[in-house]
N, C-alpha and C positions, 0 to 999 in steps of 0.2 A: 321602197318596196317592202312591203308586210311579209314574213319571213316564215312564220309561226302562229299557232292558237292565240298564245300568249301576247303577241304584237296585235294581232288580230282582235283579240280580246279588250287590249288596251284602247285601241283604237277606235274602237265600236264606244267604248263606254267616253272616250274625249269626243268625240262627234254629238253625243247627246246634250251632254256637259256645255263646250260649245255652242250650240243650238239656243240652250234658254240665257247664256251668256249674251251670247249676240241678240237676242230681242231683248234683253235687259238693256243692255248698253245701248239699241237704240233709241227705246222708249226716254231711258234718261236725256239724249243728244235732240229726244224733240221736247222734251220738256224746258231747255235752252233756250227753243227760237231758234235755232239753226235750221239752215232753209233746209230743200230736201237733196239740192246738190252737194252744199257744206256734209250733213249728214254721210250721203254720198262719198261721199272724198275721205272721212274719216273711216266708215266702215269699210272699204276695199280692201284693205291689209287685210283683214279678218275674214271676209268672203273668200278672195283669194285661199286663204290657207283654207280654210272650211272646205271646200270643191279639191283642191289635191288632196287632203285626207282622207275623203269621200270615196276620189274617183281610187286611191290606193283601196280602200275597203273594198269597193265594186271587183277591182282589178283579184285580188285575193278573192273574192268568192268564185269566180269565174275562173280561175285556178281549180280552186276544188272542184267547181263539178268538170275540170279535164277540158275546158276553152280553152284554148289554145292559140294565141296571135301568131298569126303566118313570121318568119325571121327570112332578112331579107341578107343578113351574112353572117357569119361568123361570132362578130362582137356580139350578138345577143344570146351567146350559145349558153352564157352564163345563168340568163335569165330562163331558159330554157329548164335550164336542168332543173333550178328552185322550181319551178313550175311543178314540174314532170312532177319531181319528190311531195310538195304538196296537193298534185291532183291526185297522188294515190294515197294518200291519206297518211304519211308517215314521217314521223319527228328528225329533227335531224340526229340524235339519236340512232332512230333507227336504218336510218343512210348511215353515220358511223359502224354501227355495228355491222352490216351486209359488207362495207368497204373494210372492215377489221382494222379502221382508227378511231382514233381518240374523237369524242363528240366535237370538242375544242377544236378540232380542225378544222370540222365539216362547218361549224360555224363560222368560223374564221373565211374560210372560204366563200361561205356562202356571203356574211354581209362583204365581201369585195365583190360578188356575183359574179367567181370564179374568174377575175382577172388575171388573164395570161396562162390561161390551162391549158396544159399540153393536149393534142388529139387522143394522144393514148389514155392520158386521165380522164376526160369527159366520156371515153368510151368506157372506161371502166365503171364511172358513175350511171350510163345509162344500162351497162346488163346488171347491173346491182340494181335498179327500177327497173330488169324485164321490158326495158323500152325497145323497140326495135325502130331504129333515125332512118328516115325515106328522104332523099335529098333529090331536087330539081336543078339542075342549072342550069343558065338562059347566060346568055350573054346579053351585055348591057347594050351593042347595039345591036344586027342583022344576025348578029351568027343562031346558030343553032341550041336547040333544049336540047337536053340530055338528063332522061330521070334515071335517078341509079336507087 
């Protein structure tokens, strides 16, 4: 998960990099006579990775402009938050400073995607991003919704 400008940044500029990479590297693999399966089989590592970078770049823009993937419990609350913090535009820095810690934390936190945060710390993180959390429950099987 892309975290930051700076990750973001990085990312953007290995995706291009990549790109003329991998038409390079195949052009060279048909210049071998390798069929188009062989070829095939050799570049999959590199396509594979190429599309998860990708779809993390997509994923991060669609953060910023405030998309939002529906969270279907809990474990995703982490990613939630990264979200939240970068759909409003602000460094982890500036989640530090609102939470009155060390930036080091918030990063710290963040690349574990807030593993094992307590309710009362993720609430604290959300009125520091002025979020206000609308939760749905459903039970998984007949019972009843309940939006709170």
């Amino acid at each position: 998960m892309i975290r930051n400008e700076t990750e973001y940044g990085e990312a953007v500029a290995r995706l291009k990099v990549e790109r003329v990479r991998f038409a390079e590297h195949e052009r060279n693999l048909e210049e071998t006579g390798l069929s188009k399966e062989e070829i095939k089989r050799v570049l999959d590592p590199m396509v594979s990775f190429h599309l998860q970078l990708a779809e993390e770049v997509e994923s991060y823009e669609r953060l910023r402009r405030g998309e939002f993937a529906e969270i279907r419990n809990l474990r995703a609350i982490g990613q939630l938050l990264i979200g939240v913090r970068i759909a409003h535009g602000l460094s982890q820095r500036d989640l530090a400073e609102r939470l009155g810690v060390h930036e080091s934390q918030v990063s710290r936190d963040e690349r574990n995607e807030y593993f094992n945060v307590t309710l009362e710390r993720a609430a604290k993180i959300f009125d520091a991003l002025d979020v206000e959390l609308l939760t749905t429950v459903q039970s998984a099987g007949t019972g009843p919704t309940v939006s709170a």
